[in-house]
N, CA, C and O atoms as a GROMACS GRO file, in nm:
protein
  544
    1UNK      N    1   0.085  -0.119   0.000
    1UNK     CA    2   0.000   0.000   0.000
    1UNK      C    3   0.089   0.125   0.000
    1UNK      O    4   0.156   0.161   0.097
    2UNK      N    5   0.083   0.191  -0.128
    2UNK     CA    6   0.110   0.352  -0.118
    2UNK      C    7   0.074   0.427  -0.021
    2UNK      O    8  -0.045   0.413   0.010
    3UNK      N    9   0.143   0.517   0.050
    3UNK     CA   10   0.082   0.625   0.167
    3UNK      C   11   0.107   0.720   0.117
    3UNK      O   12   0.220   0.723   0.068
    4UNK      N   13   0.040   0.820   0.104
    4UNK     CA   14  -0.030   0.941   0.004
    4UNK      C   15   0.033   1.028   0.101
    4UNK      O   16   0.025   1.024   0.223
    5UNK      N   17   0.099   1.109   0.025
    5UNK     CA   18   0.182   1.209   0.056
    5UNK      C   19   0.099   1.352   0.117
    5UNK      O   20  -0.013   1.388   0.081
    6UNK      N   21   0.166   1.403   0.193
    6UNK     CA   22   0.067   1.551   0.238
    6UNK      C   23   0.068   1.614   0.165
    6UNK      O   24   0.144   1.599   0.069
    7UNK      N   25  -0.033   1.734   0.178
    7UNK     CA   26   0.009   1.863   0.077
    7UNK      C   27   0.071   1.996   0.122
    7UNK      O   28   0.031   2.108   0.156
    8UNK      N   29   0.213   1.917   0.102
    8UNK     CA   30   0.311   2.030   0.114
    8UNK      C   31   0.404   2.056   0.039
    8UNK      O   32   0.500   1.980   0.046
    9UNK      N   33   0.409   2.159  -0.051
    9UNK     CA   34   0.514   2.272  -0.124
    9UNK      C   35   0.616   2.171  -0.119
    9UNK      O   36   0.625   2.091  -0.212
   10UNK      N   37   0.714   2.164   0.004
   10UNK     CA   38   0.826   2.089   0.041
   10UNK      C   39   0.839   1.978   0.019
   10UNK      O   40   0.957   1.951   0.041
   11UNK      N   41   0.770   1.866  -0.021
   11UNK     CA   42   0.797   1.735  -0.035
   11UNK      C   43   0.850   1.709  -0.165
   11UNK      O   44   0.798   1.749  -0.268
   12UNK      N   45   0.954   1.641  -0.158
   12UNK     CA   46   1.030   1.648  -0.314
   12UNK      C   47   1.081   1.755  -0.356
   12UNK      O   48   1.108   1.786  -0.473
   13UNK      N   49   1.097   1.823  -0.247
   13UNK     CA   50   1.183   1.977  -0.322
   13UNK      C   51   1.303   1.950  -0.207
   13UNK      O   52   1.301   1.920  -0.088
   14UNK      N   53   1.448   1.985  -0.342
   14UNK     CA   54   1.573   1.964  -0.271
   14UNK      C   55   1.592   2.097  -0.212
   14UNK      O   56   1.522   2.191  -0.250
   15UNK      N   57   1.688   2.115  -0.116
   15UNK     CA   58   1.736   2.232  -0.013
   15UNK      C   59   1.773   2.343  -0.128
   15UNK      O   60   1.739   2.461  -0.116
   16UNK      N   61   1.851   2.288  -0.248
   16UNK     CA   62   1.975   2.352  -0.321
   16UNK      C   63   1.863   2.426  -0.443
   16UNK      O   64   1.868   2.531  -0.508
   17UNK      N   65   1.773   2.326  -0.435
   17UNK     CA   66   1.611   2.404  -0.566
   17UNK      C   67   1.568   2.502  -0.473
   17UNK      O   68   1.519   2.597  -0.533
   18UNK      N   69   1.567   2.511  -0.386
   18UNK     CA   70   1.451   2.606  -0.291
   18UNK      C   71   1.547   2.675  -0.272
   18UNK      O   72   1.503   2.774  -0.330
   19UNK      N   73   1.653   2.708  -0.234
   19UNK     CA   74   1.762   2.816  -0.186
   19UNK      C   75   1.772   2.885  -0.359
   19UNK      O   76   1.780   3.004  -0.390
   20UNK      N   77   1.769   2.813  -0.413
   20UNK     CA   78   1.820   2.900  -0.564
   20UNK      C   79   1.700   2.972  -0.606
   20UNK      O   80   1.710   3.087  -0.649
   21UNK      N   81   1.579   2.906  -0.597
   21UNK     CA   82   1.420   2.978  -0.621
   21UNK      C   83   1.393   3.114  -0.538
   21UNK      O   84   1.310   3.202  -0.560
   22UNK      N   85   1.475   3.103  -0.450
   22UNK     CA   86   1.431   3.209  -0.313
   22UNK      C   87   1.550   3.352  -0.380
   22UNK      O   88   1.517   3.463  -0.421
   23UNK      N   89   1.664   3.304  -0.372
   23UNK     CA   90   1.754   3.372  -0.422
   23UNK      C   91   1.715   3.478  -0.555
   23UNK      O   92   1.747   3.597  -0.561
   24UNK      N   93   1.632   3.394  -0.667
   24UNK     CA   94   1.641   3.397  -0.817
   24UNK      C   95   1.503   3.537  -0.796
   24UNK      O   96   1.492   3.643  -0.858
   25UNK      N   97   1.431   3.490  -0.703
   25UNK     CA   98   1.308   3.575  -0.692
   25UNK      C   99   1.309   3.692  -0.568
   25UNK      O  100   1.232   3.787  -0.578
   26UNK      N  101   1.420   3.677  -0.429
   26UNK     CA  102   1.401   3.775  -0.371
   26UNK      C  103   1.576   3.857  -0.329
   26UNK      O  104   1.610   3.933  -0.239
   27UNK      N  105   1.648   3.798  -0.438
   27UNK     CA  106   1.809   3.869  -0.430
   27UNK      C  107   1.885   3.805  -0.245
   27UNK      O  108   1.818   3.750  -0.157
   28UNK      N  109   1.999   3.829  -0.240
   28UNK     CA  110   2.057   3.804  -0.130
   28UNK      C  111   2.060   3.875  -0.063
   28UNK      O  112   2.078   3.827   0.048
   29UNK      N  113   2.047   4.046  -0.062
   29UNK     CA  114   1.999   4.132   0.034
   29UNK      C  115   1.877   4.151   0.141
   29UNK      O  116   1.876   4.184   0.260
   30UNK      N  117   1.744   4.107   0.022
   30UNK     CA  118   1.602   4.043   0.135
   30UNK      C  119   1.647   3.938   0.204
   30UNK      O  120   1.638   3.944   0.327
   31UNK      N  121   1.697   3.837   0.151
   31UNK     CA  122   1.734   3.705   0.223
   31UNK      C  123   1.804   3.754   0.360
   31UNK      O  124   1.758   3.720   0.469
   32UNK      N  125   1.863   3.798   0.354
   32UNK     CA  126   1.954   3.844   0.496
   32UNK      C  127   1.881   3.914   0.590
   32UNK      O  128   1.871   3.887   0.710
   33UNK      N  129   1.811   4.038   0.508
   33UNK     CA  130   1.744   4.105   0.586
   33UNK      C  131   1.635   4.036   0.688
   33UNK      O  132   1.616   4.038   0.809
   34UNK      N  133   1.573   3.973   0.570
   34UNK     CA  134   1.426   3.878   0.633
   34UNK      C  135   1.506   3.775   0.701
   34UNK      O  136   1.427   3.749   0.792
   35UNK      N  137   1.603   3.702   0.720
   35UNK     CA  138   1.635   3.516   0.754
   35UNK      C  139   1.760   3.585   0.881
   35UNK      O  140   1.756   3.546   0.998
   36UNK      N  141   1.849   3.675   0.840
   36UNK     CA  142   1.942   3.694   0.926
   36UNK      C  143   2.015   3.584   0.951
   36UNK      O  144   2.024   3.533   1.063
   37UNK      N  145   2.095   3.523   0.804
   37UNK     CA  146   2.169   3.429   0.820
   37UNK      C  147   2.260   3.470   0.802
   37UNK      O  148   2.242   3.575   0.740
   38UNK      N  149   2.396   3.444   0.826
   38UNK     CA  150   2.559   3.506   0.800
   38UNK      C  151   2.532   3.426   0.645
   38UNK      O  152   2.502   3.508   0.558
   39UNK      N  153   2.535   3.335   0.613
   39UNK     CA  154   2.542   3.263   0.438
   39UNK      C  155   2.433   3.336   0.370
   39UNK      O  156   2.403   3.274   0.268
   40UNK      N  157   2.353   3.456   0.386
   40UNK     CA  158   2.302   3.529   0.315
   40UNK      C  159   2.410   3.626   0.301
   40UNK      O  160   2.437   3.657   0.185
   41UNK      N  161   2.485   3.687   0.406
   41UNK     CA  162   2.580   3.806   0.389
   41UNK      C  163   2.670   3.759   0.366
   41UNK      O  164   2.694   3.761   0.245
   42UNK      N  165   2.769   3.691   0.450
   42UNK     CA  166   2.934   3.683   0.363
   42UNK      C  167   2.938   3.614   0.271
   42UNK      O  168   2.884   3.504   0.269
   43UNK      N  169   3.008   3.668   0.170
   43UNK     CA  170   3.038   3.596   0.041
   43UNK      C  171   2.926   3.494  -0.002
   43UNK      O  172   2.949   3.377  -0.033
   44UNK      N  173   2.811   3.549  -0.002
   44UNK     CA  174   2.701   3.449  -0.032
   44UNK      C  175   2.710   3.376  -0.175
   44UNK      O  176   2.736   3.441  -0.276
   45UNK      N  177   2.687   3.226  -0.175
   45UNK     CA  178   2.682   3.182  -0.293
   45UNK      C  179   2.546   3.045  -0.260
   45UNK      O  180   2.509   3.013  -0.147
   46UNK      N  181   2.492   2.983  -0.394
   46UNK     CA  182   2.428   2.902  -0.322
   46UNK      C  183   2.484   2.760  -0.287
   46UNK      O  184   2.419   2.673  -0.230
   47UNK      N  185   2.605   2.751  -0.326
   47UNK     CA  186   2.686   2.631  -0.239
   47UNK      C  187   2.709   2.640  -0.130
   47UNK      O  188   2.698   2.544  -0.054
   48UNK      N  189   2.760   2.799  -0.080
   48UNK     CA  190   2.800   2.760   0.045
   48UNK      C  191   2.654   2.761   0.144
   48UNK      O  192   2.651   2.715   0.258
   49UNK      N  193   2.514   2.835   0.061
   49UNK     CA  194   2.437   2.816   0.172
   49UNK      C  195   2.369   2.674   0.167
   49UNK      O  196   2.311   2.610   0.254
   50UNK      N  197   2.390   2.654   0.064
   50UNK     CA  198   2.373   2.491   0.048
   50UNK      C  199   2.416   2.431   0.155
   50UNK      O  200   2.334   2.406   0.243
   51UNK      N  201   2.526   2.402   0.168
   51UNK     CA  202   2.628   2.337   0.259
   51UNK      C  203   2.598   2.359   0.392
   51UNK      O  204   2.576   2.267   0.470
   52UNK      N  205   2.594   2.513   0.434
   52UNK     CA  206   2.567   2.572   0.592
   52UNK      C  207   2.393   2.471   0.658
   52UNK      O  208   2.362   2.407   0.759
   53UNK      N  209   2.301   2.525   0.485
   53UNK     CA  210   2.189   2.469   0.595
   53UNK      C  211   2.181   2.306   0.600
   53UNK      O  212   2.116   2.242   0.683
   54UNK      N  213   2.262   2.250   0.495
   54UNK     CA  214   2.272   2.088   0.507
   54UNK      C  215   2.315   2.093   0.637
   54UNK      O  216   2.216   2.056   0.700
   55UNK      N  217   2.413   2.120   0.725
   55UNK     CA  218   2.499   2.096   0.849
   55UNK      C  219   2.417   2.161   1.016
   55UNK      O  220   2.443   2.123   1.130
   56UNK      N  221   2.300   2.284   0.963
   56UNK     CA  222   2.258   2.345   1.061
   56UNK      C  223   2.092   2.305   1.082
   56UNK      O  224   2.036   2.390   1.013
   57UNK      N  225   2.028   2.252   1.119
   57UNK     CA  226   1.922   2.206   1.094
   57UNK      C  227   1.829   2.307   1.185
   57UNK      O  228   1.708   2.299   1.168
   58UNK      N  229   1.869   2.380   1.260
   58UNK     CA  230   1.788   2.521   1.307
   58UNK      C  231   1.738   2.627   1.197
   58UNK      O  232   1.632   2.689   1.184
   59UNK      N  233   1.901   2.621   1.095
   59UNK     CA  234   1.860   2.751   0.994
   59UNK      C  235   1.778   2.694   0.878
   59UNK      O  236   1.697   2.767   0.820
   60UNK      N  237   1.799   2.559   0.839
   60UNK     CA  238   1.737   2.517   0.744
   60UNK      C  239   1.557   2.531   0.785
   60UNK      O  240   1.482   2.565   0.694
   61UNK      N  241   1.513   2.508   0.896
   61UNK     CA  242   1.447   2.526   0.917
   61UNK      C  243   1.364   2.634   0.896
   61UNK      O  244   1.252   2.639   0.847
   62UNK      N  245   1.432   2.717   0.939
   62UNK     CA  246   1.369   2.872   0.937
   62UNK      C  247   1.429   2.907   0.785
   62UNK      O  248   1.366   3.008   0.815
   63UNK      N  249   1.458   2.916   0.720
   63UNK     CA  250   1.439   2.898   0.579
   63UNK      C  251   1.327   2.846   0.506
   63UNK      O  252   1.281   2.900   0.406
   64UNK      N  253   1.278   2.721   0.566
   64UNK     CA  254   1.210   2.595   0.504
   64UNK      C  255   1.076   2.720   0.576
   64UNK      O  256   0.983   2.738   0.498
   65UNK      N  257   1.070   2.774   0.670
   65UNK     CA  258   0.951   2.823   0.679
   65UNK      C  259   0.944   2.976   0.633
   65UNK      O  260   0.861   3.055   0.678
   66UNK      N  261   1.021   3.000   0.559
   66UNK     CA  262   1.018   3.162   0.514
   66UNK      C  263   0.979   3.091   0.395
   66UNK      O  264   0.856   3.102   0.388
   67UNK      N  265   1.025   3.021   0.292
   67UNK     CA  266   0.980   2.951   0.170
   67UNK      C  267   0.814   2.910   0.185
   67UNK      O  268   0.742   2.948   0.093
   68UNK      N  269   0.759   2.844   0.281
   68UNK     CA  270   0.638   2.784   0.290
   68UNK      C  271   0.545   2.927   0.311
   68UNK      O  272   0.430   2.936   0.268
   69UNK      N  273   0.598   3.010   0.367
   69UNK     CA  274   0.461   3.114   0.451
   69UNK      C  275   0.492   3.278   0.395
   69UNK      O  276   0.409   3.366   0.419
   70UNK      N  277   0.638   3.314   0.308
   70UNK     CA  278   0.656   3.424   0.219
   70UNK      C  279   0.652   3.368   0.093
   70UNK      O  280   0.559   3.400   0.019
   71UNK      N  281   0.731   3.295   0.058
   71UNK     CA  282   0.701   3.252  -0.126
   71UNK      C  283   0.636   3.224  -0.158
   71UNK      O  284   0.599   3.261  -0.270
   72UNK      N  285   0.550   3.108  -0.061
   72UNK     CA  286   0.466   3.002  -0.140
   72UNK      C  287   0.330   3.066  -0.046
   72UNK      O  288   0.215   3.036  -0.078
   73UNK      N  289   0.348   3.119   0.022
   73UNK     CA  290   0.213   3.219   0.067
   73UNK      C  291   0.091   3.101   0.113
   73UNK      O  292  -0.025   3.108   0.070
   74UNK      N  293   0.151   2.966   0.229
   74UNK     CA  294   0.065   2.889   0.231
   74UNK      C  295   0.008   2.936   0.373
   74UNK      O  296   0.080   2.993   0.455
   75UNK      N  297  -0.116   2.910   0.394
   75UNK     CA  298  -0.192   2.961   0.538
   75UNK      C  299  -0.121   2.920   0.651
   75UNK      O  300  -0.058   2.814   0.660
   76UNK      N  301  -0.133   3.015   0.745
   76UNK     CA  302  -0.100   2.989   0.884
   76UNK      C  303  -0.125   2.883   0.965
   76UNK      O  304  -0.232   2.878   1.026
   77UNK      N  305  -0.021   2.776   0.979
   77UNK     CA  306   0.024   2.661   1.062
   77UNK      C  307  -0.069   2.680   1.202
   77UNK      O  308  -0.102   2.790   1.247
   78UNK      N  309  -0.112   2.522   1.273
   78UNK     CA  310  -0.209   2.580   1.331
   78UNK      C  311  -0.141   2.532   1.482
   78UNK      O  312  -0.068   2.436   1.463
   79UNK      N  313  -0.145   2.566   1.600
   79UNK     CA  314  -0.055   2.521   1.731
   79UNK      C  315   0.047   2.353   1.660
   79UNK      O  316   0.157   2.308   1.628
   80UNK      N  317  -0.087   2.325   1.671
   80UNK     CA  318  -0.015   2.153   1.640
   80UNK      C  319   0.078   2.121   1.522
   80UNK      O  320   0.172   2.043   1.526
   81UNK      N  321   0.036   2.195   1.413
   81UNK     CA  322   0.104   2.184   1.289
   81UNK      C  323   0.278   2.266   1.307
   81UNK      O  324   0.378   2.229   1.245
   82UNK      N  325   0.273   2.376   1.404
   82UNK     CA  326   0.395   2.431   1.387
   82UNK      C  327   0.506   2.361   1.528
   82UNK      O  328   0.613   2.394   1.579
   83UNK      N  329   0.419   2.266   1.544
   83UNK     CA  330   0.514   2.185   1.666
   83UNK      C  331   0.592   2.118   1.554
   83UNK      O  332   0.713   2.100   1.562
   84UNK      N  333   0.518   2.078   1.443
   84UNK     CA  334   0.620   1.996   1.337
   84UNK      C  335   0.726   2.108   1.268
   84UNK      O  336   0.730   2.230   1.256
   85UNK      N  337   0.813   1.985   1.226
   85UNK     CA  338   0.916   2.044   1.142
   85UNK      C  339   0.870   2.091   1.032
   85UNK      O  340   0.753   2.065   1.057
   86UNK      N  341   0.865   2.152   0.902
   86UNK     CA  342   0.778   2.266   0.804
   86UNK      C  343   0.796   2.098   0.694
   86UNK      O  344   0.707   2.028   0.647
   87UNK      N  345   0.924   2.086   0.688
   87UNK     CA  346   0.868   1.971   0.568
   87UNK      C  347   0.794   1.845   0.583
   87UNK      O  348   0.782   1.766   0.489
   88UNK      N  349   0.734   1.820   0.723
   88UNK     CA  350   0.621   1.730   0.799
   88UNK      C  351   0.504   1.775   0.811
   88UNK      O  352   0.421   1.691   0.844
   89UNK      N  353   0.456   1.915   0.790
   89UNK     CA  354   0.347   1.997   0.771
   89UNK      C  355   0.293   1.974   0.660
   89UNK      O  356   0.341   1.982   0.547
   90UNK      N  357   0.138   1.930   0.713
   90UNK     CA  358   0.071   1.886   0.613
   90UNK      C  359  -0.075   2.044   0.587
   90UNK      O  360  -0.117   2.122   0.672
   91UNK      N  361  -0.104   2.032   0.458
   91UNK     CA  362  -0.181   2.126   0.441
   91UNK      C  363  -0.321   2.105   0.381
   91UNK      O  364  -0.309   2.063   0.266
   92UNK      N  365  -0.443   2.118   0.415
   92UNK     CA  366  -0.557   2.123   0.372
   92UNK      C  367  -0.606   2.025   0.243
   92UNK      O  368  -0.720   2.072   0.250
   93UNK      N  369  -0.613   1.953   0.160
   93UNK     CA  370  -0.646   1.964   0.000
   93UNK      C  371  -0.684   2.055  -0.070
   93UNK      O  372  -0.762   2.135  -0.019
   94UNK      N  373  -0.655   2.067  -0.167
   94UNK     CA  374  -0.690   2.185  -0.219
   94UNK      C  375  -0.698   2.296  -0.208
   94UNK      O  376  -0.792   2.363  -0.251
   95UNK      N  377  -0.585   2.345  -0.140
   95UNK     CA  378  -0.461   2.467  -0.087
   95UNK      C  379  -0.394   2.459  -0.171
   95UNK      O  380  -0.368   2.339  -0.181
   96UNK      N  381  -0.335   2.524  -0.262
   96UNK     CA  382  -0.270   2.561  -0.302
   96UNK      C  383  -0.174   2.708  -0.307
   96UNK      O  384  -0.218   2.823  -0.310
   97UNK      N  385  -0.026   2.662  -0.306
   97UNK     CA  386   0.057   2.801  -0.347
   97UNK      C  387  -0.010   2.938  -0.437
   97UNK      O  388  -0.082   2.940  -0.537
   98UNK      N  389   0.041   3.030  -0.364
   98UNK     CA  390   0.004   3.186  -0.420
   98UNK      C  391   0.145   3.251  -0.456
   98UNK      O  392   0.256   3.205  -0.432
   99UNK      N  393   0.119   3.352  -0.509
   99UNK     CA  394   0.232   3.423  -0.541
   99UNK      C  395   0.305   3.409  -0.467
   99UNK      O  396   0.282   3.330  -0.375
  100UNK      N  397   0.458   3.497  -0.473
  100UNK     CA  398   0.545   3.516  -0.375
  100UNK      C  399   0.495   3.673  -0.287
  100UNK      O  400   0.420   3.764  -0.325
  101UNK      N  401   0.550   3.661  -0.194
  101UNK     CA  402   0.539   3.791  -0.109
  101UNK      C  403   0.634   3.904  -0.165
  101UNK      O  404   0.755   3.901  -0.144
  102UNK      N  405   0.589   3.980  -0.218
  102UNK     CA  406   0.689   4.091  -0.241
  102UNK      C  407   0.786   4.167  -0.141
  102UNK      O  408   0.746   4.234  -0.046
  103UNK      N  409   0.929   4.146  -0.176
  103UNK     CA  410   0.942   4.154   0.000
  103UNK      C  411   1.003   4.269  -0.049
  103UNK      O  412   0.988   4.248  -0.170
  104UNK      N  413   1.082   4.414  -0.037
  104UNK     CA  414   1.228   4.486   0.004
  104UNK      C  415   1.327   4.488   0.146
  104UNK      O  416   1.276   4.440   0.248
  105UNK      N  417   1.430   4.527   0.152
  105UNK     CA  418   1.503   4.544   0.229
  105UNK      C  419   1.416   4.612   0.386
  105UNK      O  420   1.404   4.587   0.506
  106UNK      N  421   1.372   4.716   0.277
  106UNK     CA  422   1.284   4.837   0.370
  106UNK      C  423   1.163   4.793   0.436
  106UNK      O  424   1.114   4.810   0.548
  107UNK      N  425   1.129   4.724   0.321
  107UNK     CA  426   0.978   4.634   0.386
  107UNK      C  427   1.022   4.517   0.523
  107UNK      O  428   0.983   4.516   0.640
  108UNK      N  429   1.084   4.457   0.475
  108UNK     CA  430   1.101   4.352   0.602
  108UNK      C  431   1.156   4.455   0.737
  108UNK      O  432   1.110   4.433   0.849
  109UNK      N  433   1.244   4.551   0.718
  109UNK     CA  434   1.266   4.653   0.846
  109UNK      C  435   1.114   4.690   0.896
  109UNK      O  436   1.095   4.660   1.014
  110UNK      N  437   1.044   4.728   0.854
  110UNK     CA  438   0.910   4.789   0.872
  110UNK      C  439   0.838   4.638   0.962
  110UNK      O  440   0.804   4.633   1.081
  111UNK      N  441   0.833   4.548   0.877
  111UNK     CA  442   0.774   4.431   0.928
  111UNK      C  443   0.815   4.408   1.043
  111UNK      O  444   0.742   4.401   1.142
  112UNK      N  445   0.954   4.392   1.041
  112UNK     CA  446   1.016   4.389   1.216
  112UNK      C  447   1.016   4.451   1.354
  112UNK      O  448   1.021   4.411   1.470
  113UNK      N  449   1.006   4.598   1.272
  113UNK     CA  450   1.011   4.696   1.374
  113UNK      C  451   0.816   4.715   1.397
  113UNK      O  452   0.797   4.769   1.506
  114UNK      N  453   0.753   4.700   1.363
  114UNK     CA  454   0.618   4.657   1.370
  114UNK      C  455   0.587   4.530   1.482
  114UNK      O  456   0.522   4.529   1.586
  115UNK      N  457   0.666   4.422   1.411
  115UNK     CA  458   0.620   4.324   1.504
  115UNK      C  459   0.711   4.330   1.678
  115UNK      O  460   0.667   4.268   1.775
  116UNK      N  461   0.794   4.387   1.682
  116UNK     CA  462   0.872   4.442   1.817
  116UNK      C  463   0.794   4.488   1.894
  116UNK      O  464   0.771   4.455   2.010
  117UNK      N  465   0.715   4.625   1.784
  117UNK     CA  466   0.696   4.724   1.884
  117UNK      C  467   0.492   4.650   1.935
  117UNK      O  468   0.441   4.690   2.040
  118UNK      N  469   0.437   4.581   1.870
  118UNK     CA  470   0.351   4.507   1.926
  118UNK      C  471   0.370   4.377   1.991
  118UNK      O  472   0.276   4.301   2.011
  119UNK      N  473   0.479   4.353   2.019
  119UNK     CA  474   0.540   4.263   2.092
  119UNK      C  475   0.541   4.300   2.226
  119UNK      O  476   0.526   4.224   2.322
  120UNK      N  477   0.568   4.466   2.230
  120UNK     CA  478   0.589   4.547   2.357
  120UNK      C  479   0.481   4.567   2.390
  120UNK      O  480   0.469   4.510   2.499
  121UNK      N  481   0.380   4.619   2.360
  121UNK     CA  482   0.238   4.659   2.368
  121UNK      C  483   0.176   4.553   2.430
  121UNK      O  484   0.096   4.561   2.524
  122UNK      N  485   0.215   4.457   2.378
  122UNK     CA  486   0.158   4.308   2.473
  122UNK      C  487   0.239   4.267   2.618
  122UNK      O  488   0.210   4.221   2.729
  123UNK      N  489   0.329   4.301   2.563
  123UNK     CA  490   0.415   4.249   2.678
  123UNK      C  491   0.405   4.308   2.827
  123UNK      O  492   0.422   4.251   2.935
  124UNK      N  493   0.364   4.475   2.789
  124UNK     CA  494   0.323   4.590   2.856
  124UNK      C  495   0.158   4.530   2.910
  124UNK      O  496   0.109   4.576   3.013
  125UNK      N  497   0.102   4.449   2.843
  125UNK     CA  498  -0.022   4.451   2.916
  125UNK      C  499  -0.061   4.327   2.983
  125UNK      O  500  -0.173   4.297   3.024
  126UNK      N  501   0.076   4.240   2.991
  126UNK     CA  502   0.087   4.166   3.063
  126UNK      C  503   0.052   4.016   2.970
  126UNK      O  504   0.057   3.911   3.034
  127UNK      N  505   0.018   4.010   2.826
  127UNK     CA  506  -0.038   3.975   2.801
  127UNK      C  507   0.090   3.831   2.728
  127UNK      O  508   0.051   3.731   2.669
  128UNK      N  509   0.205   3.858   2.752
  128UNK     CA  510   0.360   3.778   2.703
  128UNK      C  511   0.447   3.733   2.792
  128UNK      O  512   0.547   3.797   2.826
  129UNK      N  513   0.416   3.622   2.834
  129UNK     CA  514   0.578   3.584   2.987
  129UNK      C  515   0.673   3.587   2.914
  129UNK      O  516   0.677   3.577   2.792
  130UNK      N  517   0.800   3.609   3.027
  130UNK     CA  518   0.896   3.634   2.953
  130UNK      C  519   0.941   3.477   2.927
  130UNK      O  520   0.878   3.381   2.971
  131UNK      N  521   1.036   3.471   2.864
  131UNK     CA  522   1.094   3.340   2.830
  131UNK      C  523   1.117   3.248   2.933
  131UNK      O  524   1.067   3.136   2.929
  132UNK      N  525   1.209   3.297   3.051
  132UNK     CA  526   1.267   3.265   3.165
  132UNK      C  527   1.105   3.126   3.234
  132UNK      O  528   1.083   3.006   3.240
  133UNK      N  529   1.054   3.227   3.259
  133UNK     CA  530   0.942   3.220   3.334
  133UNK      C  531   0.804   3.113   3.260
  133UNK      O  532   0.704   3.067   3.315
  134UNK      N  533   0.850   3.102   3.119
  134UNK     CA  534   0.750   2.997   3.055
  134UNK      C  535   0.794   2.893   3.020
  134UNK      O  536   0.726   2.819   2.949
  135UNK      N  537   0.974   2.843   3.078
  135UNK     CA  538   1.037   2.742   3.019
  135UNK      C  539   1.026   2.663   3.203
  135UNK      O  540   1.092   2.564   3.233
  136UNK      N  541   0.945   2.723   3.287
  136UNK     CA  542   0.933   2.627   3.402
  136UNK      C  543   0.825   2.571   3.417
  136UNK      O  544   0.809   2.491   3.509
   0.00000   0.00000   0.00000
């Protein structure tokens, strides 16, 4: 018996196709800006980020989910779904990929400094434990 694959973007897509797709469509400057990987900034090529996220399985990660939820513009992972790893995330039927997110340099600053400063606003209303205090 065949076991029917989920529907996710990621299945059958190599690290080195998706790093070059991301690259080809949002330059190595968004990449850095948005991912804040050092293999977006120094001497970026896609071998060596090839290589970095083969060896780092934190960054590949967070890659694997900037690809699923900016490029491929798939809906928001739900508690349970984002306990999984992004290429174990299964999606709806008949979901399908949307455009890419138009990103700039400027835009993802905006995005960040946005999500900070309502980060604070919550945090201010009591409404965010701090880290310390939710890992007991």
């Amino acid at each position: 018996m065949i076991e029917e694959q989920q529907n996710n973007p990621l299945h059958g897509l190599k690290l080195k196709t998706m790093i070059t797709e991301l690259v080809d469509f949002y330059g190595w400057d968004v990449l850095d800006a948005a991912l804040r990987l050092d293999c977006f900034y120094h001497n970026p090529s896609i071998e060596s980020c090839h290589k970095f996220l083969k060896k780092t399985e934190w960054a590949s990660e967070k890659v694997e989910n900037f690809y699923l939820y900016k490029f491929k513009r798939m809906p928001k992972a739900s508690a349970y779904q984002y306990e999984l790893k992004p290429r174990e995330r299964g999606f709806a039927d008949g979901v399908l990929p949307k455009e890419p997110l138009p990103l700039t340099v400027e835009l993802v600053e905006e995005m960040r400094a946005t999500a900070a400063a309502n980060y604070a606003a919550k945090k201010k209303r009591g409404r965010v434990q701090d880290y310390k205090r939710s890992k007991r």
